[in-house]
Chimera marker file (.cmm) of the C-alpha trace (Angstrom):
<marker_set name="trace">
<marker id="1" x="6.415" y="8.904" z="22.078" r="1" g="1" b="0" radius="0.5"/>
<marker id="2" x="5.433" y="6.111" z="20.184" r="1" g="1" b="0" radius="0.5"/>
<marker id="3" x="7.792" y="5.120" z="16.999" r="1" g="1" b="0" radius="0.5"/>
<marker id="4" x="6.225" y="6.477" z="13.380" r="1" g="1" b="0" radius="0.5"/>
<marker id="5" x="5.822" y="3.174" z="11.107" r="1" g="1" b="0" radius="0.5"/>
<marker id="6" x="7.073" y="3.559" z="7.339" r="1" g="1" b="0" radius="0.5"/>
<marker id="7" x="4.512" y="4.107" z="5.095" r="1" g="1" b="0" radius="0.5"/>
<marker id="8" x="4.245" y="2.664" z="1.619" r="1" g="1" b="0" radius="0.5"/>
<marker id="9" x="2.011" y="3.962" z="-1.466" r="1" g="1" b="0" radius="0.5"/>
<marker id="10" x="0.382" y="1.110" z="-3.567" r="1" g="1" b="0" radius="0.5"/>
<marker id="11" x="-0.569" y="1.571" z="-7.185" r="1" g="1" b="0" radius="0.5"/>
<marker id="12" x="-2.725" y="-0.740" z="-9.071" r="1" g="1" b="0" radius="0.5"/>
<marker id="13" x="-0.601" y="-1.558" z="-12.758" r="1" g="1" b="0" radius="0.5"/>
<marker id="14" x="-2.282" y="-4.429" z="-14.123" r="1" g="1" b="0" radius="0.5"/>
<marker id="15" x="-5.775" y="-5.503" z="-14.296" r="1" g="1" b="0" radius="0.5"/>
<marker id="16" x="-6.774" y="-7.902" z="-11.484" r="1" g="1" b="0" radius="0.5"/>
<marker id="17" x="-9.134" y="-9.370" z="-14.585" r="1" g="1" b="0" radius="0.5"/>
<marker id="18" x="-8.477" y="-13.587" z="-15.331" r="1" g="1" b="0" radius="0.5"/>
<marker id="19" x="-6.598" y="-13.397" z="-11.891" r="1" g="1" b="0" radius="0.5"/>
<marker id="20" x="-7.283" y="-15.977" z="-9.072" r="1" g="1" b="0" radius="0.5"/>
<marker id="21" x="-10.613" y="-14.558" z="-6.811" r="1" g="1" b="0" radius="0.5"/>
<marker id="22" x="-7.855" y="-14.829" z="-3.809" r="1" g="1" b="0" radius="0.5"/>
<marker id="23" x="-5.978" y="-12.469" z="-5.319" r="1" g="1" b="0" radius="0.5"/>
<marker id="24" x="-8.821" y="-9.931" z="-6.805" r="1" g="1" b="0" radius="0.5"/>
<marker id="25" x="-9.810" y="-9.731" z="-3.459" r="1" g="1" b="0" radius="0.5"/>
<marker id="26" x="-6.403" y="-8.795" z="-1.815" r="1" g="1" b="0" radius="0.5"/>
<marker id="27" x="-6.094" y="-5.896" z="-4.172" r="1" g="1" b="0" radius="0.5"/>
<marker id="28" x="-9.443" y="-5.097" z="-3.013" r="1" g="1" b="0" radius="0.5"/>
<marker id="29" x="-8.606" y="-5.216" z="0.370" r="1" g="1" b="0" radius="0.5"/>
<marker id="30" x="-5.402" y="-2.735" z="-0.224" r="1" g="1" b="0" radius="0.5"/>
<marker id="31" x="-7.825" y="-0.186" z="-1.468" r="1" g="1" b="0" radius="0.5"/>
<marker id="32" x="-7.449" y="-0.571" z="-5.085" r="1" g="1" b="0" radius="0.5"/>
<marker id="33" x="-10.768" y="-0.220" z="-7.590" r="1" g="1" b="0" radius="0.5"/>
<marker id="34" x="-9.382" y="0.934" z="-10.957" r="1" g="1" b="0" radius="0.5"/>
<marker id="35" x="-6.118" y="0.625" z="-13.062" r="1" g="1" b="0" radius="0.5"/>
<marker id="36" x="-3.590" y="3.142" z="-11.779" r="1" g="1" b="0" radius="0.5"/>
<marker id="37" x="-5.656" y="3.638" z="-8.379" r="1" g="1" b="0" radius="0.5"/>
<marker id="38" x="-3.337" y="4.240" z="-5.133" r="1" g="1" b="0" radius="0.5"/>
<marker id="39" x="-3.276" y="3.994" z="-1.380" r="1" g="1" b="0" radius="0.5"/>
<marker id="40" x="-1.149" y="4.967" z="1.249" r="1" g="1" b="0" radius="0.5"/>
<marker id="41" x="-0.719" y="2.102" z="4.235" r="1" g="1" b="0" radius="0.5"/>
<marker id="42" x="1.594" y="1.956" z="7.061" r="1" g="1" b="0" radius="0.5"/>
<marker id="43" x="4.239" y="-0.585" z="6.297" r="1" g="1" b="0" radius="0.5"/>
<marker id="44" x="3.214" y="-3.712" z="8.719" r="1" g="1" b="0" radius="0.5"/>
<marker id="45" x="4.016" y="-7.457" z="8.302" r="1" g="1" b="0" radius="0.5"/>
<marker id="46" x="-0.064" y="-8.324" z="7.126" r="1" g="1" b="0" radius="0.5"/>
<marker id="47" x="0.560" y="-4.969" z="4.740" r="1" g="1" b="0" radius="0.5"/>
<marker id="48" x="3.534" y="-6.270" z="3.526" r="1" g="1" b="0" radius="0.5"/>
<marker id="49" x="2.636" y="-10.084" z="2.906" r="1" g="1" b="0" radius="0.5"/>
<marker id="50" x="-0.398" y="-8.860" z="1.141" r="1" g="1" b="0" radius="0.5"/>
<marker id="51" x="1.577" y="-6.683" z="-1.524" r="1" g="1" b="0" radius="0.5"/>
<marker id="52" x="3.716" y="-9.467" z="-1.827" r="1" g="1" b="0" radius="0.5"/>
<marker id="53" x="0.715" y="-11.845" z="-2.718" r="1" g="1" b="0" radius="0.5"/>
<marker id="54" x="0.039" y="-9.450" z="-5.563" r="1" g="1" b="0" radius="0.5"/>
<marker id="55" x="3.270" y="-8.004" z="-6.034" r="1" g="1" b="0" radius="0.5"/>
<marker id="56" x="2.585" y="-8.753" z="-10.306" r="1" g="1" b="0" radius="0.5"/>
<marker id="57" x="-0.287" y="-6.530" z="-10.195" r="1" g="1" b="0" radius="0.5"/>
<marker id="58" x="1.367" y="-3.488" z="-7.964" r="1" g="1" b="0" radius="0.5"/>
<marker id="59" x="3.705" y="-1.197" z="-7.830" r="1" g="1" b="0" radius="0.5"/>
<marker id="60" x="5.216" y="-0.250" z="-4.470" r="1" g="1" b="0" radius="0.5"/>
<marker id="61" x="7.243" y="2.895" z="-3.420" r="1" g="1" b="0" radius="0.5"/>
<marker id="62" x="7.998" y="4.048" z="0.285" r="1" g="1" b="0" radius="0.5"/>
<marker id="63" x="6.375" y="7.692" z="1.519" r="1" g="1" b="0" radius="0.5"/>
<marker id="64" x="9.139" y="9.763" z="3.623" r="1" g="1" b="0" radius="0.5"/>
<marker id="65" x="7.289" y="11.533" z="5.953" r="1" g="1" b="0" radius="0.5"/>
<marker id="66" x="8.337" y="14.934" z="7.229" r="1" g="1" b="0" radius="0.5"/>
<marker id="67" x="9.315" y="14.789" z="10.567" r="1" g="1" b="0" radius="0.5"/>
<marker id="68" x="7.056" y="17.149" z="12.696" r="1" g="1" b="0" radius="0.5"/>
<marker id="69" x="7.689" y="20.517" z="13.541" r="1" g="1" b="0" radius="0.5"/>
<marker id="70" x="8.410" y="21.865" z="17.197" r="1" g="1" b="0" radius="0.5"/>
<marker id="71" x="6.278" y="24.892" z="18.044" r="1" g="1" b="0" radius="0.5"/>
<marker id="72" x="7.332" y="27.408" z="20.192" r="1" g="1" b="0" radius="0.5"/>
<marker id="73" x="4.908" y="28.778" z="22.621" r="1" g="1" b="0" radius="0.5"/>
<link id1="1" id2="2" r="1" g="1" b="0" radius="0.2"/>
<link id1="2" id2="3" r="1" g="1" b="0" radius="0.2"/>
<link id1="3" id2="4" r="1" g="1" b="0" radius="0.2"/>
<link id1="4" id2="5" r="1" g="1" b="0" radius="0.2"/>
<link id1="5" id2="6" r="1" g="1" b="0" radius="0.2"/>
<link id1="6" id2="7" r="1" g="1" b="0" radius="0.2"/>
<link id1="7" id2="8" r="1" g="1" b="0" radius="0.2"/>
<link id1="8" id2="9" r="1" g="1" b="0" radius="0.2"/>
<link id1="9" id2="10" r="1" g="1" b="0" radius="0.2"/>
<link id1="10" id2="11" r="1" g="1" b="0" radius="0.2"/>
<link id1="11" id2="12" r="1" g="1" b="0" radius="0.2"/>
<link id1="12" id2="13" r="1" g="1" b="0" radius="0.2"/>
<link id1="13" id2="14" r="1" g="1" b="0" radius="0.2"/>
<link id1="14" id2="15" r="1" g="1" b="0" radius="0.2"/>
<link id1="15" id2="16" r="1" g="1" b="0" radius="0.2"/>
<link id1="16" id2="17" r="1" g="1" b="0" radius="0.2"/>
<link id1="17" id2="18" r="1" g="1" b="0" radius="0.2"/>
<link id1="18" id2="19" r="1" g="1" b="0" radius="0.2"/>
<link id1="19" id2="20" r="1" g="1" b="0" radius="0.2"/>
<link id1="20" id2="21" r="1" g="1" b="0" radius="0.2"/>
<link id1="21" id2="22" r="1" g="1" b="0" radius="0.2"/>
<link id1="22" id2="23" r="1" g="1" b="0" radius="0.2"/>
<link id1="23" id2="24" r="1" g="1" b="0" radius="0.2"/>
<link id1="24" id2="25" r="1" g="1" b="0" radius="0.2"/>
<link id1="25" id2="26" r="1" g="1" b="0" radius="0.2"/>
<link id1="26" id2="27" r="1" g="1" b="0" radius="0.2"/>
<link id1="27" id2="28" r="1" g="1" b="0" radius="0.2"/>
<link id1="28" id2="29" r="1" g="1" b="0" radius="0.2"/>
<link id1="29" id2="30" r="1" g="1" b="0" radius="0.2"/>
<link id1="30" id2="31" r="1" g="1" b="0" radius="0.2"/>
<link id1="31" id2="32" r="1" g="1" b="0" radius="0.2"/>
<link id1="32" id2="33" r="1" g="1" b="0" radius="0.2"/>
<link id1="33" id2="34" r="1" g="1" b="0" radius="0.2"/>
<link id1="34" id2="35" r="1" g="1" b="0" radius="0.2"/>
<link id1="35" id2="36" r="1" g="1" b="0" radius="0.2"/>
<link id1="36" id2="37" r="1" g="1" b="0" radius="0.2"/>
<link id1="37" id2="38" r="1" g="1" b="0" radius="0.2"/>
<link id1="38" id2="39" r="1" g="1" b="0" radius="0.2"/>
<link id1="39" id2="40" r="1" g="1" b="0" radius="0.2"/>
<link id1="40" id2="41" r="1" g="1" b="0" radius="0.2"/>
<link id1="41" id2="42" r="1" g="1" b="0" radius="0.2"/>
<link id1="42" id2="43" r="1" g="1" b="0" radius="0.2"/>
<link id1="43" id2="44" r="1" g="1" b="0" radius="0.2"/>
<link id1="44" id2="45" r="1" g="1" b="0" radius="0.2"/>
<link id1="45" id2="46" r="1" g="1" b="0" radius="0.2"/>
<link id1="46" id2="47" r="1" g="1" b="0" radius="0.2"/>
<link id1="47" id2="48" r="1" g="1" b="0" radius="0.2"/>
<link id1="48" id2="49" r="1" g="1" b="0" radius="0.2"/>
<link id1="49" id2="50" r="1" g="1" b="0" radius="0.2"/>
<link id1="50" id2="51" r="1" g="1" b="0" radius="0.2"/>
<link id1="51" id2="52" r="1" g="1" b="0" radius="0.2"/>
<link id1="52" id2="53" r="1" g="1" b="0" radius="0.2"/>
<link id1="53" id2="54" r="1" g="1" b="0" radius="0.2"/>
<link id1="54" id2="55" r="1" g="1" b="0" radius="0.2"/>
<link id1="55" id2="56" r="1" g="1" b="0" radius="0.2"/>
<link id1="56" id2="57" r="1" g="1" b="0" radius="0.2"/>
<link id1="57" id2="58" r="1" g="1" b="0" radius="0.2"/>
<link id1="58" id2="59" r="1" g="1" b="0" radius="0.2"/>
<link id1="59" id2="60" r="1" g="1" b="0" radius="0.2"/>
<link id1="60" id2="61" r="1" g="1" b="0" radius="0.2"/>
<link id1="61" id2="62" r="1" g="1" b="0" radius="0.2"/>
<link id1="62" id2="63" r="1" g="1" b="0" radius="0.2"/>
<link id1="63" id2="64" r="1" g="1" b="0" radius="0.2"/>
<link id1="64" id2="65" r="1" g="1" b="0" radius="0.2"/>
<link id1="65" id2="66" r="1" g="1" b="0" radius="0.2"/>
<link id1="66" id2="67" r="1" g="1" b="0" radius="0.2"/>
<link id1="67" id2="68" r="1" g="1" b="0" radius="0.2"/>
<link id1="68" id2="69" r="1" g="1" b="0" radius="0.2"/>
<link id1="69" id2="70" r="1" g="1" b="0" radius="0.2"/>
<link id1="70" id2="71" r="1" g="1" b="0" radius="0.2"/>
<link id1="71" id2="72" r="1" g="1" b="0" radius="0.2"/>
<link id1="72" id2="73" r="1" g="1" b="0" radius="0.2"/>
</marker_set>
């Protein structure tokens, strides 16, 4: 069984307006259109260094994901 990756939720706070294109275009990468948007990613390196690139214009908060049930059969 393969090992679950964290995930993290990203929420746009601050308008990517008068920023750098570099950066206008990493928030548009992480999935974000409009103020106060959010996306769900699993919690990688490239993830990570891209929040951190635009960590002024984000807000970050880690998802705890339920672990999965057993069935019985």
């Amino acid at each position: 069984m393969a090992k679950q990756e964290k995930q993290i939720r990203v929420r746009l706070v601050k308008s990517p307006i008068g920023q750098k294109p570099r950066a206008r275009k990493t928030v548009k990468a992480l999935g974000l259109k409009k103020l106060q948007s959010s996306s769900v990613h699993e919690a990688t390196p490239s993830i990570l260094g891209m929040v951190r690139a635009v960590s002024h214009l984000v807000a970050v908060e880690e998802i705890s994901t339920p672990r999965a049930l057993k069935i019985k059969e």
